[in-house]
VEXDREN-2710 file (C-alpha; in Angstrom, 1 decimal):
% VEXDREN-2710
k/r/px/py/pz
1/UNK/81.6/62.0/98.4
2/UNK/79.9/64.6/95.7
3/UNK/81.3/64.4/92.6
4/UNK/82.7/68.0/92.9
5/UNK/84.8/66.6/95.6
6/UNK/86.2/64.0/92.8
7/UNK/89.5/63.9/91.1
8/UNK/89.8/65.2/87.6
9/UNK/91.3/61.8/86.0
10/UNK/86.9/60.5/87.3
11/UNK/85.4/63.7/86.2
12/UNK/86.7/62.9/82.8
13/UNK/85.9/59.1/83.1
14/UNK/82.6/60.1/84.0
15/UNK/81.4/62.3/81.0
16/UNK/83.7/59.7/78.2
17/UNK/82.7/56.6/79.7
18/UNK/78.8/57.6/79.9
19/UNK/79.2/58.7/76.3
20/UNK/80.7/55.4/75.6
21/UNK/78.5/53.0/77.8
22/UNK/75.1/55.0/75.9
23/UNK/76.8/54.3/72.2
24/UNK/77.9/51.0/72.9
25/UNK/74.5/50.0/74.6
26/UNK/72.9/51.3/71.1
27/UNK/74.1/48.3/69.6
28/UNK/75.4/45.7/71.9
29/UNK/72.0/43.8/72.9
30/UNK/71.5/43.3/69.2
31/UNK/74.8/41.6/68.1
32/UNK/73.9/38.5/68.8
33/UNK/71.1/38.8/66.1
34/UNK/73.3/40.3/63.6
35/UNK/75.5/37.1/64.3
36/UNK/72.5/34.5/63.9
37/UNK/71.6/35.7/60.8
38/UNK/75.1/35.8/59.0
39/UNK/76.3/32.0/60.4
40/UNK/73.1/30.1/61.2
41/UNK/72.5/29.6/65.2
42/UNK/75.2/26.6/65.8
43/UNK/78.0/28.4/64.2
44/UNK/76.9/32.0/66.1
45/UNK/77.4/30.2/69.4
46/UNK/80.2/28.5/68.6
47/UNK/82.2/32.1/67.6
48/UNK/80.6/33.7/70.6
49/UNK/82.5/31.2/73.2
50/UNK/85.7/31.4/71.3
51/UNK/85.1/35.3/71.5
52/UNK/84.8/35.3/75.1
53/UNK/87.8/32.8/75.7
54/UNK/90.2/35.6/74.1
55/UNK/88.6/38.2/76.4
56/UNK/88.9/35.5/80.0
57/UNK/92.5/35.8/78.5
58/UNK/92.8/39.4/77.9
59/UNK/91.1/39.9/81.8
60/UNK/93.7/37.6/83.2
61/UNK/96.4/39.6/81.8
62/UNK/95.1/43.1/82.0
63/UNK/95.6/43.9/85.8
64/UNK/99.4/42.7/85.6
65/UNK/99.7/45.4/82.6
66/UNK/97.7/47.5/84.0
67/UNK/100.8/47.8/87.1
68/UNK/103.2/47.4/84.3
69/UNK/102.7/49.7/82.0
70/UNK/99.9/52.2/83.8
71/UNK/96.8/52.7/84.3
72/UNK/96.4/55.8/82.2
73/UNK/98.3/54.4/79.1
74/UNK/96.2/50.9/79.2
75/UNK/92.7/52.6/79.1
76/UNK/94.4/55.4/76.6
77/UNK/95.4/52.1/74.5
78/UNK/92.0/50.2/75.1
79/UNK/90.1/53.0/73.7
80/UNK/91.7/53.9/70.9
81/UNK/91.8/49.8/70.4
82/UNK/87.6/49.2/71.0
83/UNK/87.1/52.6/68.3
84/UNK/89.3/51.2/65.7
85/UNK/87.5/47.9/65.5
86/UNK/84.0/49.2/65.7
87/UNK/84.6/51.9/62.9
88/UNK/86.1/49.1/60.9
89/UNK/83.4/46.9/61.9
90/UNK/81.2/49.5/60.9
91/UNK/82.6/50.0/57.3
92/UNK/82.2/45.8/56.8
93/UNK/78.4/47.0/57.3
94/UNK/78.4/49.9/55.0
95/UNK/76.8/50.6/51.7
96/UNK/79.8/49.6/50.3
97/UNK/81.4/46.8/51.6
98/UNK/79.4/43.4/53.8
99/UNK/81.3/41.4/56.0
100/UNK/80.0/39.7/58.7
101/UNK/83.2/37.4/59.1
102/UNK/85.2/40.7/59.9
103/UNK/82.4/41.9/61.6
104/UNK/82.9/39.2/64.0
105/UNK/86.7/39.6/64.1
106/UNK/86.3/43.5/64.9
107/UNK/83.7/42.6/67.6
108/UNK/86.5/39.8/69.2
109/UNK/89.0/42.4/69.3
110/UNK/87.0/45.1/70.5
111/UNK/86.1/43.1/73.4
112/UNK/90.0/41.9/74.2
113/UNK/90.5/45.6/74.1
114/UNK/87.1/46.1/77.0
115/UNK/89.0/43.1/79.3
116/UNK/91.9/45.3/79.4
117/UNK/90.3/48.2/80.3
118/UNK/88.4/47.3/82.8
119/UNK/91.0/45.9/85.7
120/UNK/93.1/49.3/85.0
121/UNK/89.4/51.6/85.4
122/UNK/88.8/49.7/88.5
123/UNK/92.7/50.1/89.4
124/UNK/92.8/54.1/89.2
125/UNK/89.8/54.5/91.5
126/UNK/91.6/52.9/93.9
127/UNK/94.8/55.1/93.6
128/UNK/93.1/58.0/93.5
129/UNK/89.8/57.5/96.1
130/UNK/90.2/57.2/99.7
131/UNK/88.7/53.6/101.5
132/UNK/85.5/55.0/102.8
133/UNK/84.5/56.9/99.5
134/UNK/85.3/54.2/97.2
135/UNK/81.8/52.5/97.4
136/UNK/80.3/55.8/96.5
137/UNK/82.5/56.6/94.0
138/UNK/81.7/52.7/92.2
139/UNK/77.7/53.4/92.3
140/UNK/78.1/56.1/90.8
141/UNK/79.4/54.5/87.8
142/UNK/77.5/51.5/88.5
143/UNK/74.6/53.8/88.2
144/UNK/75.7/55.5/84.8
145/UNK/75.9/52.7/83.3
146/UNK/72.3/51.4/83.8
147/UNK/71.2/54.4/82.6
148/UNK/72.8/54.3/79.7
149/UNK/71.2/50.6/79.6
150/UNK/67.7/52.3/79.9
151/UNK/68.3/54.7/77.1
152/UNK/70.6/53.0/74.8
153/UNK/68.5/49.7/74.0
154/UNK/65.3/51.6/73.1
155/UNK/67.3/53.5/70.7
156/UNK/69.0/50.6/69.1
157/UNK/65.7/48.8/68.7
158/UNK/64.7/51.9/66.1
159/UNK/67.9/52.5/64.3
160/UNK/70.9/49.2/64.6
161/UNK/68.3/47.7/61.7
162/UNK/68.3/50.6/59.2
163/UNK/71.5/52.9/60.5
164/UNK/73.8/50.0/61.7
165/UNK/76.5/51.6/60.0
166/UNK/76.1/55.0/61.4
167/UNK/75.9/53.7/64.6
168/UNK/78.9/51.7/64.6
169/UNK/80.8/54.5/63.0
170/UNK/79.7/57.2/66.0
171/UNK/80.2/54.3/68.7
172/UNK/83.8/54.2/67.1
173/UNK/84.3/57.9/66.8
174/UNK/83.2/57.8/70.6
175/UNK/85.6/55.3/71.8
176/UNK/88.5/57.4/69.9
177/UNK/87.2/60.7/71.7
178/UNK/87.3/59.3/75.1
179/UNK/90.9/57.8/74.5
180/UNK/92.2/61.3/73.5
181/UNK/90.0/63.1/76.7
182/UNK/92.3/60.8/78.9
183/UNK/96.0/61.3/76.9
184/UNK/95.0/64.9/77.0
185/UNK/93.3/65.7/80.8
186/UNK/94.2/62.2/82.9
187/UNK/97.7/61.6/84.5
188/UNK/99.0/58.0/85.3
189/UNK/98.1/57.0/88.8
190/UNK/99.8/54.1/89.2
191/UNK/102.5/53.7/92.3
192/UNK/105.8/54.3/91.5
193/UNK/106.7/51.2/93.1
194/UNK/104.5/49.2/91.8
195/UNK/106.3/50.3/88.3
196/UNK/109.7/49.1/89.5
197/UNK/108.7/46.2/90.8
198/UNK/107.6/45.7/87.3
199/UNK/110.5/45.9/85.3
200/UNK/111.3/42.8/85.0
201/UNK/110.6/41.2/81.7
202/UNK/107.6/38.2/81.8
203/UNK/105.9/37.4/78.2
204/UNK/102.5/37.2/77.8
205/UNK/102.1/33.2/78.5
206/UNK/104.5/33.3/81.9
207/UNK/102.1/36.4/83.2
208/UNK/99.0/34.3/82.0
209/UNK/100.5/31.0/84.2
210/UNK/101.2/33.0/87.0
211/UNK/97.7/34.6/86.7
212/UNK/96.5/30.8/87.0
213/UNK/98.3/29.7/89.3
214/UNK/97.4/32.1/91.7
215/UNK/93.4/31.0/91.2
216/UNK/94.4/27.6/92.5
217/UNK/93.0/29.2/95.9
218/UNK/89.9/27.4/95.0
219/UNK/90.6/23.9/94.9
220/UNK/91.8/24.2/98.3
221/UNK/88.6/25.9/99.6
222/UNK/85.8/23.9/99.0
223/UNK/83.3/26.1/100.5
224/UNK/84.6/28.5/98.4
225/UNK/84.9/26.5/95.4
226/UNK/81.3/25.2/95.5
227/UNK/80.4/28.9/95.9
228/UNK/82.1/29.0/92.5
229/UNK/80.3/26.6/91.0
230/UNK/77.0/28.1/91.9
231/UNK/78.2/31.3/90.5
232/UNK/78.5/29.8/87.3
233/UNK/75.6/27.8/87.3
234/UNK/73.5/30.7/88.1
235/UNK/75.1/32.6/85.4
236/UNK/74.0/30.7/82.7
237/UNK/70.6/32.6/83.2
238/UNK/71.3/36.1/83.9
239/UNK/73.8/36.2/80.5
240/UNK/71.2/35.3/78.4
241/UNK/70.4/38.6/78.8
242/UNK/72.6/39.4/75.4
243/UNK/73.0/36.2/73.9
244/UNK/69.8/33.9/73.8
245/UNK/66.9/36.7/74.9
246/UNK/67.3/38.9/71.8
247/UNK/67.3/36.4/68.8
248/UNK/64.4/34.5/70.9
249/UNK/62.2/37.9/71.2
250/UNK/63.0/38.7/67.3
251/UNK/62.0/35.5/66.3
252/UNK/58.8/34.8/68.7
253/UNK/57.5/39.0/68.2
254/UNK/56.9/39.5/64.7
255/UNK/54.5/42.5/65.0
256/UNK/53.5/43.4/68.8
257/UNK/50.7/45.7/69.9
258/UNK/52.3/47.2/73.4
259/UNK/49.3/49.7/73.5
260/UNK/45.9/50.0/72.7
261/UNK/43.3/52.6/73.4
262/UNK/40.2/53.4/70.9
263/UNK/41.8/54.5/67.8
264/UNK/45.4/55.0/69.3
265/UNK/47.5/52.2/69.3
266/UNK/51.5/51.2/69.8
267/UNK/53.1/48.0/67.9
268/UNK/56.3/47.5/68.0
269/UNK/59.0/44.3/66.8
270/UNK/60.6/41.7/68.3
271/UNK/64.1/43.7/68.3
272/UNK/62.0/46.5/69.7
273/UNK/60.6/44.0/72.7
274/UNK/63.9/43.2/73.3
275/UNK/64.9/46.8/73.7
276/UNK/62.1/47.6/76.3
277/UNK/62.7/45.0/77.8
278/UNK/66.5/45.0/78.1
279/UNK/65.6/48.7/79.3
280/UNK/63.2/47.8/81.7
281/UNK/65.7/45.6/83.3
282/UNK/68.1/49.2/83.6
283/UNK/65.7/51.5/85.0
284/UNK/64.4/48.7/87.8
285/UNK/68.3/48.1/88.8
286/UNK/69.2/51.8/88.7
287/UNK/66.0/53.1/90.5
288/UNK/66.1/49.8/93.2
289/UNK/69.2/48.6/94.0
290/UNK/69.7/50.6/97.1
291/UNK/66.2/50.0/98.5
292/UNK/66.2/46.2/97.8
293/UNK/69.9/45.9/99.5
294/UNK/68.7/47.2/102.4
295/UNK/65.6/45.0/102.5
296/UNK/67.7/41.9/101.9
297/UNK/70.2/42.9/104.5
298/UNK/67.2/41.8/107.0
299/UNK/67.2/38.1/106.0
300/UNK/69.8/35.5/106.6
301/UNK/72.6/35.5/103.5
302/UNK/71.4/31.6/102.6
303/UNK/68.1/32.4/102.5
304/UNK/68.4/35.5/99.9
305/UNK/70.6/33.6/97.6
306/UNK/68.3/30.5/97.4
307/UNK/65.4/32.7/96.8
308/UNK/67.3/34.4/94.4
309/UNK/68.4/31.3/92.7
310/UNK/64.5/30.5/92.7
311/UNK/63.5/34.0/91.2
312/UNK/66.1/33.3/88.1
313/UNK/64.7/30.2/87.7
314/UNK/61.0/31.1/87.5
315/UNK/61.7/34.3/85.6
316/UNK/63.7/32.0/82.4
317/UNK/60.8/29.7/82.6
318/UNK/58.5/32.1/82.1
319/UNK/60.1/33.8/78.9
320/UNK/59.6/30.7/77.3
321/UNK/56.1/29.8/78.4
322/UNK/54.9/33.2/77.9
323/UNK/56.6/34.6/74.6
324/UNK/54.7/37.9/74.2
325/UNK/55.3/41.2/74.9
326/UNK/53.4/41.8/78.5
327/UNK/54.4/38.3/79.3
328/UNK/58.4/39.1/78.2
329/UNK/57.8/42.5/80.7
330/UNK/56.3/40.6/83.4
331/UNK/59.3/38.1/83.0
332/UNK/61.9/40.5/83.1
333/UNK/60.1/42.4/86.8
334/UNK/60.8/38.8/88.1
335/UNK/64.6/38.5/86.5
336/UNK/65.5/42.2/87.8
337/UNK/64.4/41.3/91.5
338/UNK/66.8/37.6/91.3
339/UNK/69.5/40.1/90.4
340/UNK/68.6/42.9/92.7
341/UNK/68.7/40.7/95.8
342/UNK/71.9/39.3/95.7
343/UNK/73.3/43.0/94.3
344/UNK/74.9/44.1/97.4
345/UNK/75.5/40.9/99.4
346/UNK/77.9/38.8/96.9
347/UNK/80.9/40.8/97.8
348/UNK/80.1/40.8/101.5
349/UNK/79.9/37.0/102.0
350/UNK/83.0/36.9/99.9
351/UNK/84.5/38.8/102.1
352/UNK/83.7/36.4/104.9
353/UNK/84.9/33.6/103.1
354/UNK/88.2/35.4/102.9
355/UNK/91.2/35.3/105.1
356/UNK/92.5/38.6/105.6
357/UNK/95.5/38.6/104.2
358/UNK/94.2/36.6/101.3
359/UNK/91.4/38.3/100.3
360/UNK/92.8/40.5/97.2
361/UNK/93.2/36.8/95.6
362/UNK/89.9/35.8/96.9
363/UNK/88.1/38.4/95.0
364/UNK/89.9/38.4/91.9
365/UNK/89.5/34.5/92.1
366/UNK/85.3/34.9/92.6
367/UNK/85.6/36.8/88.9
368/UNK/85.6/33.6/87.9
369/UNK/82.1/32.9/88.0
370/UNK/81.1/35.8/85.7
371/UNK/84.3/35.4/82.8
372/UNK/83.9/31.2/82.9
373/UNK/79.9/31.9/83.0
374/UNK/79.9/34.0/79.9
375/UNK/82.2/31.6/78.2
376/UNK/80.1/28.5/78.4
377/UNK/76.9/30.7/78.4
378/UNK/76.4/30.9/74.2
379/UNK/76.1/27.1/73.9
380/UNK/72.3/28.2/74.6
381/UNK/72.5/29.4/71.2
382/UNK/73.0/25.9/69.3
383/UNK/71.2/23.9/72.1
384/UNK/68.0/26.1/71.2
385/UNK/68.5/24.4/67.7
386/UNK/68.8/21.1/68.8
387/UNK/65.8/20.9/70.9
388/UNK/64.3/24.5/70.6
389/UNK/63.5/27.4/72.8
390/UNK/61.0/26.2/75.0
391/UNK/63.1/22.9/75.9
392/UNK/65.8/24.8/76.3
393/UNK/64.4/27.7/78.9
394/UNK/63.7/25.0/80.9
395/UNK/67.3/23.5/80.9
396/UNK/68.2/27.4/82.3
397/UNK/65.7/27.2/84.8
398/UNK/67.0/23.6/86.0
399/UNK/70.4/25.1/86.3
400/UNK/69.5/27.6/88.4
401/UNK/67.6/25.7/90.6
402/UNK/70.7/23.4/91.3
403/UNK/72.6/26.2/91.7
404/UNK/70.1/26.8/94.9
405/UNK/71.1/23.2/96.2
406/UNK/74.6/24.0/95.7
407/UNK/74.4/27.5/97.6
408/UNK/72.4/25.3/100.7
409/UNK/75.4/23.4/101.1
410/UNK/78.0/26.1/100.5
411/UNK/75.8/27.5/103.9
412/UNK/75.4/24.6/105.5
413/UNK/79.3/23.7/105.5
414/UNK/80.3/27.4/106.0
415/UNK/77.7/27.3/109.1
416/UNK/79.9/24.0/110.4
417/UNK/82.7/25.9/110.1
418/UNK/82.1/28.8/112.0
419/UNK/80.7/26.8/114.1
420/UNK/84.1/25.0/115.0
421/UNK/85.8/28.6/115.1
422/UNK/84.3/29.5/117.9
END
């Protein structure tokens, strides 16, 4: 489907959200610095989980409001929301005013404001975009984004340091603009039924039980809930990505020389490193995730997600046994491949796991290894200061690895059951 084809309310999403996503990217990888600094590493981890438990909430809740109230309004509302608090986060960075307690605060409520507009995003390409196009429609959003992961990390490195304020005030400024672009040139594509079936009152904690309740899918799976499990486990390596990764590279890459020829030469820092690096990861996914897919799709599903467990494993290992900047680039090839290979294949296998006229609960319920994963994933933060970095790479790697053993059996039984079917 070319995006001439596309409906206005994605045209628009397209140009804001790419604006947005580049902005945001600025300044994102770095926070967990800015955070280390102002509270010390055990208290910067702590904050980070409680952050994330308000945004688990905030995702549980946001695809009922999302049919309550309307997918245009929510993102309208989320917008607006995420520019507020990084403009006011900004001015707690300014030349006149430090805060880094309502720094934090602004950053929590910024990211509430992301849970909730992400289920209603995902919500009005399905209104709008026909079955067969959707896929195409996804990747190329998917793909916008990891550009804007290329680009915006290199130009944080250079200016989050010295024009933090600027750049949260423009990432705020942003946010607001895109908000307005959809008031203005989006219309609400929610069913109308959907809205009637709505209308009856629920406060927030009744929605958030219901939302519960309705994961308990997973207990009574147990192929499925050891797939879960796995998920979460394996997690723990790939979100270190923006939690443990960058203070590491800051504080292990003082002064780096990237490049060296005769008289010509290129150093850069550690937040710098991390910037390449975070970038490197962008342009590999962007440029390969079609190519790898297709590769995968040759070998049996068990096979690619042990390997990939594997990959994960020896690409943590080797940030911590090798912490400079060609051994950090080398690390991160190895990390981009793990994620790569099991790109296009997660959904697919969830899919088979899935009964078919369970599997809208199914896929909302295999979420759950990403939002619980990035809740528990910032203890990596204070464990690094109870028995440091190198000890603690290792712990990753371990994880990962019985993530693997988990994913054989999750096969193994899934195997037995077919097996039976037939």
């Amino acid at each position: 489907m070319r995006i001439r084809d596309w409906d206005q309310n994605l045209k628009i999403r397209l140009i804001g959200e790419s604006m947005m996503n580049l902005t945001f990217w600025m300044f994102f990888p770095f926070l967990t610095i800015y955070f280390t600094e102002n509270f010390g590493k055990n208290t910067a981890g702590w904050l980070l989980i409680i952050s994330q438990i308000f945004s688990v909430i905030a995702n549980l809740l946001g695809g009922y409001y999302a049919d309550r109230f309307g997918r245009k309004k929510m993102m309208v509302l989320s917008s607006i929301g995420q520019g507020v608090a990084f403009l006011i986060f900004g001015f707690s960075n300014s030349p006149w005013f430090e805060s880094a307690s309502i720094g934090f605060i602004c950053f929590t409520v910024a990211s509430v404001f992301g849970s909730f507009y992400y289920p209603a995003s995902q919500a009005m390409v399905a209104d709008v975009v026909k079955e067969k196009d959707r896929s195409d429609v996804f990747a190329i959003f998917y793909t916008s984004t990891n550009i804007s992961v290329v680009i915006g990390p290199i130009l944080g490195g250079i200016f989050f340091n010295n024009y933090r304020f600027e750049l949260l005030v423009i990432a705020g400024a942003v946010c607001i603009f895109l908000g307005l672009l959809l008031l203005k040139y989006t219309r609400e594509t929610s069913p109308v039924k959907i809205s009637e079936q709505s209308n009856k009152e629920k406060n927030w904690y009744q929605v958030l039980l219901s939302q519960l309740h309705s994961y308990s899918i997973i207990v009574k799976d147990r192929i499925f809930l050891l797939f879960i499990i796995a998920g979460i486990l394996i997690s723990q390596t790939f979100m270190q990505l923006d939690l443990l990764l960058p203070v590491f590279t800051k504080e292990t890459v003082k002064l780096a020389t990237l490049f060296h020829f005769g008289s010509m030469h290129i150093s850069i820092t550690g937040e710098q490193t991390f910037g390449l690096i975070l970038s490197e990861n962008g342009l590999l996914v962007a440029l390969l995730t079609v190519f790898v897919t297709r590769w995968m799709n040759v070998y049996k599903e068990k096979n690619v997600f042990i390997l990939s467990c594997f990959a994960y494993a020896i690409s943590i290992y080797f940030f911590g046994q090798f912490p400079f900047v060609w051994g950090f680039i080398i690390a991160m090839a190895i990390f981009s491949f793990a994620e790569l290979m099991v790109a296009g294949i997660q959904q697919t296998f969830i899919s088979k796991l899935a009964p078919e006229e369970m599997r809208g609960q199914y896929f909302a319920a295999a979420s759950l290894r990403y939002t619980i994963g990035r809740t528990i994933a910032p203890i990596s933060i204070p464990l690094a200061s109870w028995i440091g970095y190198y000890s603690t790479f290792i712990v990753l790697a371990l994880l990962a690895i019985v993530a693997a053993g988990i994913y054989l059996v999750v096969f193994r039984k899934f195997e037995m059951q077919r097996g039976k079917q037939i």
